[in-house]
MILUMSE-746068 format. One record per residue (C-alpha): residue number from 0; x, y, z. Coordinates in steps of 0.1 Angstrom, whole numbers. Each point is the difference from the previous one (the first is absolute). Layout:
% MILUMSE-746068
NUM / X / Y / Z .
...
This chain:
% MILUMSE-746068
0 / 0 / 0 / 0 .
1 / 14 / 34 / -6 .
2 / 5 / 16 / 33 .
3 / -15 / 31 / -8 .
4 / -32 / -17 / -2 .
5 / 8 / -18 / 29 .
6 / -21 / 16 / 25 .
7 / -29 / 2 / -26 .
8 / -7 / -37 / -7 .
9 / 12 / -20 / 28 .
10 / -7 / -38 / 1 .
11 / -13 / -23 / 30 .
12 / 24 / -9 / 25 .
13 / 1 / -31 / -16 .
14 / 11 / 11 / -31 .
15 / 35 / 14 / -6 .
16 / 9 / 28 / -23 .
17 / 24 / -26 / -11 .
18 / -30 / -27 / -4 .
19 / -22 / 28 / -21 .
20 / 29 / 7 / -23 .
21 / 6 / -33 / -9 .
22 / -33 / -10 / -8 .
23 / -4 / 29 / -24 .
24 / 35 / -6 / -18 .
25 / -13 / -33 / -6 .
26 / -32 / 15 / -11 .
27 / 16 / 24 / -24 .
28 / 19 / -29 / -13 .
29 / -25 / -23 / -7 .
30 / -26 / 26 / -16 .
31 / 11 / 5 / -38 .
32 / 11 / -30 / -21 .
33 / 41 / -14 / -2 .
34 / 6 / 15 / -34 .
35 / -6 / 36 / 17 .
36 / -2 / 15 / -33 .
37 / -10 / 37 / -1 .
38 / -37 / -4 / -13 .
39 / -6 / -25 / 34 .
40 / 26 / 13 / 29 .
41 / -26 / 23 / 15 .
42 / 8 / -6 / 37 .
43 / 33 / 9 / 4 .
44 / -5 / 40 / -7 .
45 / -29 / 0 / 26 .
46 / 26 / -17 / 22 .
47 / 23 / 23 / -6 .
48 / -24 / 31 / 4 .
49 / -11 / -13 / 37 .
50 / 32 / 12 / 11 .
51 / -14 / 33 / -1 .
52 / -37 / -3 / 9 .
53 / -14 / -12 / 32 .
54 / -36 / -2 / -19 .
55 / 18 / -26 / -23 .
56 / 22 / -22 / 21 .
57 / -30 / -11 / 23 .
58 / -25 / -4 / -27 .
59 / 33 / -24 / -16 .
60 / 3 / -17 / 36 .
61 / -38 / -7 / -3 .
62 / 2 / -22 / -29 .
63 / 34 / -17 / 11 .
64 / -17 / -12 / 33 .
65 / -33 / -8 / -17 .
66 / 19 / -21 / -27 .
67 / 20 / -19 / 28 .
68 / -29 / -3 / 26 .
69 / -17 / -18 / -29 .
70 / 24 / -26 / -10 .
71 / 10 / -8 / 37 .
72 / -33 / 5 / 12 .
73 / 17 / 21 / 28 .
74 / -34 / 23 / 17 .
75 / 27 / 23 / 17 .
76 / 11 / 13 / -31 .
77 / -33 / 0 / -17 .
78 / -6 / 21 / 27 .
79 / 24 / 22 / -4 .
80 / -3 / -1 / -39 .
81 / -32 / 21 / 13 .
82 / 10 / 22 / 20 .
83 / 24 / 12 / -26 .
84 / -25 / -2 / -24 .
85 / -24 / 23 / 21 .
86 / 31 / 27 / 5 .
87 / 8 / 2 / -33 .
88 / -37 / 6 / -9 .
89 / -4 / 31 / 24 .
90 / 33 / 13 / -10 .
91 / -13 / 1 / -31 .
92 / -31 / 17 / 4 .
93 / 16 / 28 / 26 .
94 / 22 / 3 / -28 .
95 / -23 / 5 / -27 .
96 / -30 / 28 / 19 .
97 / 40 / 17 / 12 .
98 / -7 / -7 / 37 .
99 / 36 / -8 / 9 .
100 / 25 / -13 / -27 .
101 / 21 / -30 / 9 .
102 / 38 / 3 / -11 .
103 / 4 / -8 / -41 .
104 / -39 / 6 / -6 .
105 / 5 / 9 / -35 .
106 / -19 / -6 / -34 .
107 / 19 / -31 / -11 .
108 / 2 / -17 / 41 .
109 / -37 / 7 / -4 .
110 / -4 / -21 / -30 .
111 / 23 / -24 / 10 .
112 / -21 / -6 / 32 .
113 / -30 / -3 / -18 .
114 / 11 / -28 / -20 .
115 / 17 / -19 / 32 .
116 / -33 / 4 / 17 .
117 / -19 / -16 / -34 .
118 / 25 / -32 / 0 .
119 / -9 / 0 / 41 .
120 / -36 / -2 / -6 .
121 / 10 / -28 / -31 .
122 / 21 / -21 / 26 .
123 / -24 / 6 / 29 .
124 / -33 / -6 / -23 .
125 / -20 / 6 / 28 .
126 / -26 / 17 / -19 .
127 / 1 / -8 / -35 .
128 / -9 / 36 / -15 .
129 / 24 / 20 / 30 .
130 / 27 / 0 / -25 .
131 / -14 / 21 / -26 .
132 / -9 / 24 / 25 .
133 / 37 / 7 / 3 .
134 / 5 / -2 / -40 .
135 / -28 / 26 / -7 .
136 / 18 / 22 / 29 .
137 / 30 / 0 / -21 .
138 / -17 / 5 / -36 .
139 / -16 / 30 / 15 .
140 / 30 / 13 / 16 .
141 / 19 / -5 / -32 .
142 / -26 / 20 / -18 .
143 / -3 / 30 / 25 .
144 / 47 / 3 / 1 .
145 / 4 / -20 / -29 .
146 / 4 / 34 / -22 .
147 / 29 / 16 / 25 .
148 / 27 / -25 / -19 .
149 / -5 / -29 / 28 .
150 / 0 / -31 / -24 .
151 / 37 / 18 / -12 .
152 / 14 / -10 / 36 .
153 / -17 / -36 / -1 .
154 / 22 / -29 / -16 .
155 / -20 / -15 / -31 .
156 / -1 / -36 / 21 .
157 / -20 / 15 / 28 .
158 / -26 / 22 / -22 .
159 / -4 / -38 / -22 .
160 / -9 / -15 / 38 .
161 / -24 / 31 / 3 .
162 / -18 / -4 / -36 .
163 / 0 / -39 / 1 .
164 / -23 / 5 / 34 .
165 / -18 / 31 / -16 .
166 / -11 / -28 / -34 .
167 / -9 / -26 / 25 .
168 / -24 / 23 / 16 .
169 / -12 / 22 / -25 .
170 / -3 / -34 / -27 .
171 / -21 / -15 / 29 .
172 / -24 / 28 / 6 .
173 / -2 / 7 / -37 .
174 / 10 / 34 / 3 .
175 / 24 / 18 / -23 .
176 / 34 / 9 / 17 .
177 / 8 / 39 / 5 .
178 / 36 / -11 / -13 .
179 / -18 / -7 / -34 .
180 / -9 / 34 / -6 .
181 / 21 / 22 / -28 .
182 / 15 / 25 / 25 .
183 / 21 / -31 / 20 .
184 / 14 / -13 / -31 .
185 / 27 / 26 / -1 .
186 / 8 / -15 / 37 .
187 / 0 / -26 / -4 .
188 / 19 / -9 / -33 .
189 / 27 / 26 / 13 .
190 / 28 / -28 / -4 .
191 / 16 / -5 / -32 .
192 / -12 / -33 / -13 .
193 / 34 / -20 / 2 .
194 / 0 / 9 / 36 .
195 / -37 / -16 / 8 .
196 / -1 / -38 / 7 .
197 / -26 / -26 / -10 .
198 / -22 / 9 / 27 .
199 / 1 / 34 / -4 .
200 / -9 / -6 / -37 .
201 / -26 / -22 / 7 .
202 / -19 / 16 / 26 .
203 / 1 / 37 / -21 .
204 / -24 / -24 / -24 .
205 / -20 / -18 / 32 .
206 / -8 / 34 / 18 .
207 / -26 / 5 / -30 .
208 / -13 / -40 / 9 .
209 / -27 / 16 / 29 .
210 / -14 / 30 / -25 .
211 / -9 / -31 / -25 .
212 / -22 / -14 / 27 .
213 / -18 / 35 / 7 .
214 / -11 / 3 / -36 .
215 / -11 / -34 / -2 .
216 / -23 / 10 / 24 .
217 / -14 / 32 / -11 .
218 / -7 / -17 / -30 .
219 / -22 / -23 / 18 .
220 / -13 / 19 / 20 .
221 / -11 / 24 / -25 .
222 / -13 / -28 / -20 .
223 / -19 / -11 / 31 .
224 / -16 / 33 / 4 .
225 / -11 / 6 / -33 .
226 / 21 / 33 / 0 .
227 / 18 / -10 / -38 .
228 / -9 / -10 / -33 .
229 / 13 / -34 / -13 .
230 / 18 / 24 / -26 .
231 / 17 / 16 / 30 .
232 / 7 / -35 / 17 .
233 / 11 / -12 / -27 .
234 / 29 / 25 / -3 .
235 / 6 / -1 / 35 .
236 / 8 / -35 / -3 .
237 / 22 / 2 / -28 .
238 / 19 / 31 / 14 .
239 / 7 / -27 / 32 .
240 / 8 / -25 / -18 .
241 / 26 / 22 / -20 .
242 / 17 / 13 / 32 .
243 / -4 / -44 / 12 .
244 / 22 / -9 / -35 .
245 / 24 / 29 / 13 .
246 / 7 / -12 / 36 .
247 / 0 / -36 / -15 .
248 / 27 / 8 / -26 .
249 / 23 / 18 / 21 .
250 / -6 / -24 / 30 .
251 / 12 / -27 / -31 .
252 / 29 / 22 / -8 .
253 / 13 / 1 / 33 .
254 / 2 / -35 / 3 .
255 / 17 / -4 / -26 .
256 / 23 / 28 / -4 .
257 / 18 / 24 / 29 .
258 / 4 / 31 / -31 .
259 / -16 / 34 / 9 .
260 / -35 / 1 / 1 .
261 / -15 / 33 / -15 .
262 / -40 / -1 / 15 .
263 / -13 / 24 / -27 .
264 / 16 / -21 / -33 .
265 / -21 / -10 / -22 .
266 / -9 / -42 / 5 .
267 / 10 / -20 / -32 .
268 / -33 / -21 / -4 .
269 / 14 / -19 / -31 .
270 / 18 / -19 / 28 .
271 / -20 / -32 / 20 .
272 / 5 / 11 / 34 .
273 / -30 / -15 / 20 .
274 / 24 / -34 / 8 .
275 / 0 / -4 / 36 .
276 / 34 / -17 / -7 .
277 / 28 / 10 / 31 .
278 / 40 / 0 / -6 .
279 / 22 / 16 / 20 .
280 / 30 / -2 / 18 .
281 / -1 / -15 / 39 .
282 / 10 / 35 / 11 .
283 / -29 / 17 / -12 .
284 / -23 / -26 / 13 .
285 / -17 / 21 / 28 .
286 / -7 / 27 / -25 .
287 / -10 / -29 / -25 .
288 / -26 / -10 / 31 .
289 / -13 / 36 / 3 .
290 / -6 / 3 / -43 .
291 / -18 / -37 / -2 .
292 / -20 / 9 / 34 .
293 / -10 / 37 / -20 .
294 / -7 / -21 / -34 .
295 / -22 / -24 / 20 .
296 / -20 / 27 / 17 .
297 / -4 / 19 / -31 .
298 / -21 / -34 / -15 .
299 / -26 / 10 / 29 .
300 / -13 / 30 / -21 .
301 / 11 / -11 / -37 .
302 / -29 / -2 / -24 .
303 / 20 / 4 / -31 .
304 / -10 / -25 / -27 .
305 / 34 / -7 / -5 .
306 / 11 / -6 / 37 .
307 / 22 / -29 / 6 .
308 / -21 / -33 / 3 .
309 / -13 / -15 / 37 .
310 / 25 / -31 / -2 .
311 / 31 / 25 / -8 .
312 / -7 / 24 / 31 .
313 / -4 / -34 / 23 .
314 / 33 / -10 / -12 .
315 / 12 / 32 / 9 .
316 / -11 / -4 / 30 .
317 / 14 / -33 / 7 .
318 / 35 / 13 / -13 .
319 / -2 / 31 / 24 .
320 / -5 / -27 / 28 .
321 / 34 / -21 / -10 .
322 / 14 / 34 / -5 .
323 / -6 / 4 / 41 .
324 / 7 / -32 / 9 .
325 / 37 / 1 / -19 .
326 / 2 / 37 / 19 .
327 / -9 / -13 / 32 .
328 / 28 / -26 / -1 .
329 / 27 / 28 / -7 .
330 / -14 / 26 / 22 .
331 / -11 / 5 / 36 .
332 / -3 / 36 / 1 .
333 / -27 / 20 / 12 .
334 / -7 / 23 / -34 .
335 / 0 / -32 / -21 .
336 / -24 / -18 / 22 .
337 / -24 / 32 / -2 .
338 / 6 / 0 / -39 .
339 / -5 / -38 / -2 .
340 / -36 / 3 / 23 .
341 / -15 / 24 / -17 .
342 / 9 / -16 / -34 .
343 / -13 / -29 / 14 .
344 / -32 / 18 / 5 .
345 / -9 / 9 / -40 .
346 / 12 / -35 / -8 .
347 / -26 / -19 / 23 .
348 / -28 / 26 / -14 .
349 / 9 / -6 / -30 .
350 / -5 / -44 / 6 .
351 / -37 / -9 / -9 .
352 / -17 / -12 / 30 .
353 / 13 / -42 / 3 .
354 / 30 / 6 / -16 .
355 / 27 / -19 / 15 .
356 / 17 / 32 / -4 .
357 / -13 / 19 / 30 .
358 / 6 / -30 / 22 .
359 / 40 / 2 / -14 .
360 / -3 / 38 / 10 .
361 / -17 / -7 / 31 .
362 / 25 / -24 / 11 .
363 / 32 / 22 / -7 .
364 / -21 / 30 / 14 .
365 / 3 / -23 / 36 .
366 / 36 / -6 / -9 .
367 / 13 / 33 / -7 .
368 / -22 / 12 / 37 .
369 / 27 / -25 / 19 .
370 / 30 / 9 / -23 .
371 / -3 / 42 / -2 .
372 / -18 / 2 / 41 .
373 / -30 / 15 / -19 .
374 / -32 / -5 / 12 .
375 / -18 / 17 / -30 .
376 / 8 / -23 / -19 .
377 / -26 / -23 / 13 .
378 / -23 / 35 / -7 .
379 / 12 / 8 / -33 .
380 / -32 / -16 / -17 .
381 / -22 / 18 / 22 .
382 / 17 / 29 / 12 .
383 / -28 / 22 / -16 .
384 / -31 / -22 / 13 .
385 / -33 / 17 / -14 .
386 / -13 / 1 / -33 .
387 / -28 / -2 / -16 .
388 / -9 / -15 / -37 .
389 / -10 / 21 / -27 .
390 / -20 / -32 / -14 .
391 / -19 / -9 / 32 .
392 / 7 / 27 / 30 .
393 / 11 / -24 / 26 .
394 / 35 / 0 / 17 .
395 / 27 / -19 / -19 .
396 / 44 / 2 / -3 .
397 / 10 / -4 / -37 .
398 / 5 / 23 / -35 .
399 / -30 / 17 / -14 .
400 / -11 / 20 / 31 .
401 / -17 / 28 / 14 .
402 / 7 / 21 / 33 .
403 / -32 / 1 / 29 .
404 / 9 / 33 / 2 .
405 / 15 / 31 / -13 .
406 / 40 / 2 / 10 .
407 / 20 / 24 / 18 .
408 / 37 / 1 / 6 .
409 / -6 / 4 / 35 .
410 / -22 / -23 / 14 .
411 / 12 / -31 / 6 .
412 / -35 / -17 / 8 .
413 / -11 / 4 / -38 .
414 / -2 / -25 / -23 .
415 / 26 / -7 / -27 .
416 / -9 / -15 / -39 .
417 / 27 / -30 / -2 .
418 / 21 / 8 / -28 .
419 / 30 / -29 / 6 .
């Protein structure tokens, strides 16, 4: 523990400073994957920056003692995994109304708490939705400061962490992503292409995946309502189904190619680029899990006549699965198993009901909750519980959904459409 912040987060009795330091260098350690290349070594600058910030060291020694309590089902550090946890959170919040600043309380330690107090939640799934709640925190935050030049002090591995949780909500409610709109693409494409890695590549493409799913269903909705003509549908559709062949294409090309990717060239539709068909080297694979996971949701709102057939998106899914399995064997990090659950999550939605499939998905789902310490994973499936069918109004889990309720970023009690 730094010993300026000594006096500010003080363990039990029973816990050394010595103890707490070690369990989060081990933490830290085990977080990103053994390759540590750029795209996925997020931890180690919030590590780093906790040296400085009070607000950000104990929200870090949450986690660490949450993620051993867990796997040595020890209740005195669970314990004091919340404690810490609680701290961290009113730190926070004095911090943010400015009724007393902890030392480092700046824009980046603010975001870099925000995230740690996410992954928490994740570890800790306690409540299923609670993590969001720290998510949507951040998105807002990001769009109140994100103007002053903050994202030019935050490393591109960290801001990926940040917009890989901001998809997985956003694709989930079915809500286009404020880091889709035209005035954060100067932001975020600030990097000169040969300096951005796979992920970065990819998820510039996936950040439009959640926007997709909104005009879906306005579409449908307007349909539903009588409020268009089929004239009007009918363009509508075709004017999704356009930007659907886009995303597709580009997901393709990043697959199979790590050149610059330029979002506003033109698509070269003398080319056959609806194959599902994955190639890549091993160390791409967890950004080859995120682009198969993004193709398999996409199928959840594709209409196109020309979409790729039933049996090819299955086999999709069933490769995505052996591409988890063969991760899982090479990895035991913490950001791989996130990557690999919620991956997991499209490719068991994407299984007909019966298939052998979602028992295989299932049964590595139960395997990968031992390996990683992860209790979600036994949630995964159902982390977003209530839906209800367009076809027949009653409560289901599966594609083709509608939310109970309207959605807002803030309540946690609401109702999310199951997009994975």
């Amino acid at each position: 523990m730094p010993h300026q912040f000594s006096s500010l987060n003080t363990v039990r009795p029973s816990i050394t400073p010595t103890i707490q330091a070690g369990l989060m260098a081990q933490f830290i350690a085990k977080t990103c994957p053994p390759f540590a290349t750029r795209s996925f070594q997020w931890m180690l600058p919030i590590a780093q920056a906790s040296a400085g910030s009070s607000m950000l060291w104990t929200s870090l020694s949450a986690v660490a003692f949450l993620d051993v309590a867990r796997h040595i089902d020890n209740q005195t550090y669970l314990a004091e995994s919340q404690r810490q946890y609680g701290n961290a959170v009113a730190t926070l919040r004095r911090g943010l109304v400015g009724r007393g600043l902890p030392p480092g309380f700046t824009g980046v330690t603010v975001l870099y708490t925000m995230t740690i107090l996410g992954l928490y939640e994740i570890v800790s799934f306690h409540d299923p939705l609670s993590w969001s709640l720290h998510i949507d925190g951040l998105a807002i935050y990001l769009q109140q400061h994100g103007h002053t030049g903050l994202l030019d002090d935050i490393p591109e591995s960290i801001f990926n962490i940040i917009r890989l949780f901001e998809i997985v909500i956003k694709t989930v409610r079915r809500q286009r992503s404020f880091l889709a709109s035209e005035s954060w693409k100067p932001k975020i494409l600030k990097a000169p292409a040969n300096e951005r890695g796979p992920l970065s590549k990819l998820l510039d493409v996936a950040i439009y995946l959640p926007g997709l799913f909104e005009e879906s269903d306005l579409i449908d909705k307007a349909v539903a309502a009588g409020e268009i003509s089929l004239g009007e549908e009918t363009n509508r559709k075709k004017a999704l189904w356009k930007h659907i062949d886009q995303m597709e294409r580009r997901l393709n090309k990043l697959v199979m190619s790590d050149d610059e990717l330029d979002l506003d060239s033109p698509v070269d539709d003398t080319k056959n680029n609806n194959s599902l068909h994955v190639e890549v080297p091993d160390s791409h694979a967890l950004a080859t899990c995120i682009n198969t996971s993004c193709r398999l949701v996409l199928t959840r709102i594709d209409s196109r006549p020309w979409k790729p057939s039933d049996n090819s998106i299955v086999e999709k899914a069933m490769d995505l699965n052996s591409l988890c399995l063969k991760i899982s064997q090479g990895y035991s990090d913490l950001t791989s198993g996130l990557i690999m659950l919620f991956s997991l999550r499209s490719s068991f939605h994407t299984f007909p009901d019966n298939h052998p499939g979602r028992v295989l998905t299932m049964v590595m789902l139960a395997s990968f909750a031992q390996k990683f310490g992860l209790r979600v994973a036994k949630g995964i499936i159902t982390m977003f519980p209530i839906y209800m069918s367009r076809q027949s109004g009653t409560p289901t889990e599966g594609p083709g959904l509608s939310p109970v309720t309207p959605m807002s970023p803030t309540d946690s009690t609401l109702a999310f459409r199951s997009a994975f």
